[in-house]
C-alpha positions, -999 to +999 in steps of 0.1 A: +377+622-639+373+591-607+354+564-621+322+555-602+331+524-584+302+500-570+294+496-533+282+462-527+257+459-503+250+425-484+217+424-461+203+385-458+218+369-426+241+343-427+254+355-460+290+343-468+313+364-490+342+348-498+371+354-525+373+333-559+404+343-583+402+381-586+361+379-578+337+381-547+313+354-547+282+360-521+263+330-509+235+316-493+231+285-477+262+271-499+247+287-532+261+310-550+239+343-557+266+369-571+299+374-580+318+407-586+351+414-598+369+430-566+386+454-595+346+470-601+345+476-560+350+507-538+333+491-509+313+466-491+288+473-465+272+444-448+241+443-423+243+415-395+259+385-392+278+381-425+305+359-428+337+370-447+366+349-455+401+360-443+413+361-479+381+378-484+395+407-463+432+404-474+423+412-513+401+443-500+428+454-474+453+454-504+426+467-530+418+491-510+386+482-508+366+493-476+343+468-455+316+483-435+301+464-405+260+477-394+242+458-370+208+447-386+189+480-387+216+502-403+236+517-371+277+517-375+297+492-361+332+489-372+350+493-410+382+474-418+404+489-447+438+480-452+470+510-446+457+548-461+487+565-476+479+597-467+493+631-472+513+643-443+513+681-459+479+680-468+471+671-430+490+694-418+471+723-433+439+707-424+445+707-388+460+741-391+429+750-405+401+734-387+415+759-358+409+787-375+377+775-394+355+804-402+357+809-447+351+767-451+324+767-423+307+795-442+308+771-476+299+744-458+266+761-442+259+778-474+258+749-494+233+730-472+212+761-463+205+768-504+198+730-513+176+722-482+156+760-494+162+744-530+143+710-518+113+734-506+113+754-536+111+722-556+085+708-534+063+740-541+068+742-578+059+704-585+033+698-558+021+733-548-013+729-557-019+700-545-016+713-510-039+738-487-033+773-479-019+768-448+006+743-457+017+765-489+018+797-466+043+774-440+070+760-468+070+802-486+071+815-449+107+790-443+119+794-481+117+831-476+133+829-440+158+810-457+171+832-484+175+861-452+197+835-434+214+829-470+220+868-475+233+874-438+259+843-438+272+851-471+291+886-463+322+884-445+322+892-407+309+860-387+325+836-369+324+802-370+298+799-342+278+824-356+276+803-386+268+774-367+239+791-353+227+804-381+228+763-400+207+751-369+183+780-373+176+771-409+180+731-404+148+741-375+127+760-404+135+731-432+125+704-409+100+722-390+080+719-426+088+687-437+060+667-431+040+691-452+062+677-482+049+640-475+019+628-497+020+588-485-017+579-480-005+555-452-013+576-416+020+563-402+040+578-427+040+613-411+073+632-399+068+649-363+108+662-360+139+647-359+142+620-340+176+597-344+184+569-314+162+553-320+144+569-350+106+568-335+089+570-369+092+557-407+101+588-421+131+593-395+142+557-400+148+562-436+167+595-434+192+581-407+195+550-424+206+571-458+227+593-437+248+563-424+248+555-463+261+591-469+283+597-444+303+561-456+308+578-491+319+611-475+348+593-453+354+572-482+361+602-502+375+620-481+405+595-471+407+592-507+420+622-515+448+622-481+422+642-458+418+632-419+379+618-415+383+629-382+393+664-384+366+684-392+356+721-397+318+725-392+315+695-368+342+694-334+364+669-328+348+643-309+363+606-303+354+583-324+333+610-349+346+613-384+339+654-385+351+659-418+330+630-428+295+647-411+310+682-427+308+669-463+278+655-455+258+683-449+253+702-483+248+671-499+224+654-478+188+675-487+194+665-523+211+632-520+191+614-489+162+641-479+149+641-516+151+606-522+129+601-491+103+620-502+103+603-535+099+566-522+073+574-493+054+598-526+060+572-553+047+546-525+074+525-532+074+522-495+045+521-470+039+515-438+039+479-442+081+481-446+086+495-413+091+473-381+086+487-341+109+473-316+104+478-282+108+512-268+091+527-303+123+524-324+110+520-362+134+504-383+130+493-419+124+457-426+144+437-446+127+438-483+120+478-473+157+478-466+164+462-501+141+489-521+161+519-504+195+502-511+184+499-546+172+533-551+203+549-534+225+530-562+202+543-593+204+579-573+241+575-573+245+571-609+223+603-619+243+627-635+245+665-626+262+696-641+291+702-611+289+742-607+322+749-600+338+727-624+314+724-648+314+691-659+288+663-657+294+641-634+273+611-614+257+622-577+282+595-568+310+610-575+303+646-559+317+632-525+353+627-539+348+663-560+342+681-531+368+661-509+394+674-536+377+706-540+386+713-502+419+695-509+433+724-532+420+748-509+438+739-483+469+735-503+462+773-513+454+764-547+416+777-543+411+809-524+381+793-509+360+763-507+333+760-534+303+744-522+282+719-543+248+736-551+221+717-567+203+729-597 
């Protein structure tokens, strides 16, 4: 199996990264404050003004080794990578595919529909008493609703758009009861619907910013294994979009970002006090809140799950790159259908 590779994530401004022998040395104001071998590294992702060193960016070009340019509250900028082999084939049949998109939309929608009900589910069982009737009565009203959308998408028979429909319809429920899964004693910490650019809220400014983390794994795996990020099957082909990228995404983010969300703001490892409002109401997170998501995305990473199709233990980090070549062998015929990743 892939080994887990770090991603090296670089947030104090005016940081310089430059290469020493077969390392990456980070520093600060001329002093050194890490070093990595480049060999240990799958990416870097850096947030503002960050220097890097042309022979920086040579090794990781030739490593292939992926650098990731945000601005300072977490939006995409650019990413530099050196030449991606590819698998002309393989491409082939995934364009081929994504016009005739139906079977992998319906594994795609299925897979996120069950883990965001299996994120309510979760909520209930742990924290269910602790809530009031009403709010209880909510979260069994959308797990129930869910498991009908989950029956009526698994048969045979709908198209693609159908299918989309029916992924918005649930995504309206989940969300729609989200706030009710929040314990935070901070009044600010609250979750009124989704809001992305700008996030208006705490709660909205931590799930973009782990999506933007999530989505760089997904493309990362995803030209790993010889697929177009662009091309997608669940998201259209928009310039500049890596669909495939937001596809993969989707049954993975309710356990991967939505979850550990709920568990910082409920653990109160952040409060309202790691949030900063710009002008217009954009809430971003401040640097040292920055820091304690970027540290518990890493430890999330490396928590180990049985895979349900393949059944193997294997690290959260790695499902990206499973279900990239997961989809792979389907569409190289190989599987007869796309298995999605469901949590358990």
């Amino acid at each position: 199996m892939k080994k887990l590779l770090n991603t090296l994530y670089v947030t104090v401004e005016g940081a310089g990264l430059r290469k020493d022998g077969e390392n990456l040395v980070a520093e600060v104001e001329g002093e050194e404050r890490a070093r990595v071998p480049l060999h240990m590294l799958a990416s870097v992702v850096v947030f503002g003004g960050i220097y890097l060193s042309p022979a920086l960016m040579q090794a990781c070009a030739a490593g292939g080794i992926a650098i990731v340019l945000l601005d300072r509250i977490g939006r995409f900028q650019a990413r530099v990578e050196g030449p991606q082999s590819g698998n002309v084939l393989l491409r082939r049949a995934q364009y081929r595919l994504s016009e005739m998109p139906d079977e992998i939309v319906r594994g795609l929608v299925l897979g996120k529909v069950a883990n965001q009900r299996g994120v309510l589910m979760r909520a209930l069982r742990d924290h269910g008493a602790e809530l009031d009737e009403t709010r209880r009565r909510a979260i069994d009203a959308a797990i129930r609703r869910q498991a009908e959308i989950l029956r009526r998408i698994t048969g045979a028979g709908e198209g693609a758009e159908t299918l989309r429909g029916a992924e918005g319809e649930a995504a309206k429920l989940y969300f729609g009861v989200f706030d009710h899964l929040l314990r935070s004693p901070d009044e600010e910490i609250r979750f009124r619907g989704r809001s992305r650019r700008p996030p208006l809220d705490p709660v909205n400014a931590v799930l973009s910013f782990l999506y933007t983390l999530l989505t760089h794994d997904c493309r990362a795996a995803a030209e790993s294994v010889g697929l177009d990020p662009a091309v997608g099957f669940l998201h259209r082909d928009r310039p500049g979009r890596p669909s495939l990228a937001l596809d993969l995404m989707e049954e993975l983010r309710p356990v991967f970002a939505d979850r550990l969300a709920l568990s910082m703001f409920n653990r109160r490892q952040l409060r309202a006090g790691d949030f900063e409002t710009r002008d217009g109401g954009a809430v971003s997170l401040s640097e040292d809140g920055r820091k304690t998501v970027l540290a518990a995305w890493q430890e999330r990473k490396k928590e180990e799950r049985m895979h349900p199709f393949l059944q193997e233990k294997a690290p959260l980090g790695l499902v990206p790159y499973l279900q990239a070549q997961l989809l792979s062998r389907h569409l190289r015929g190989d599987l007869d259908a796309y298995p999605p990743w469901f949590w358990k």
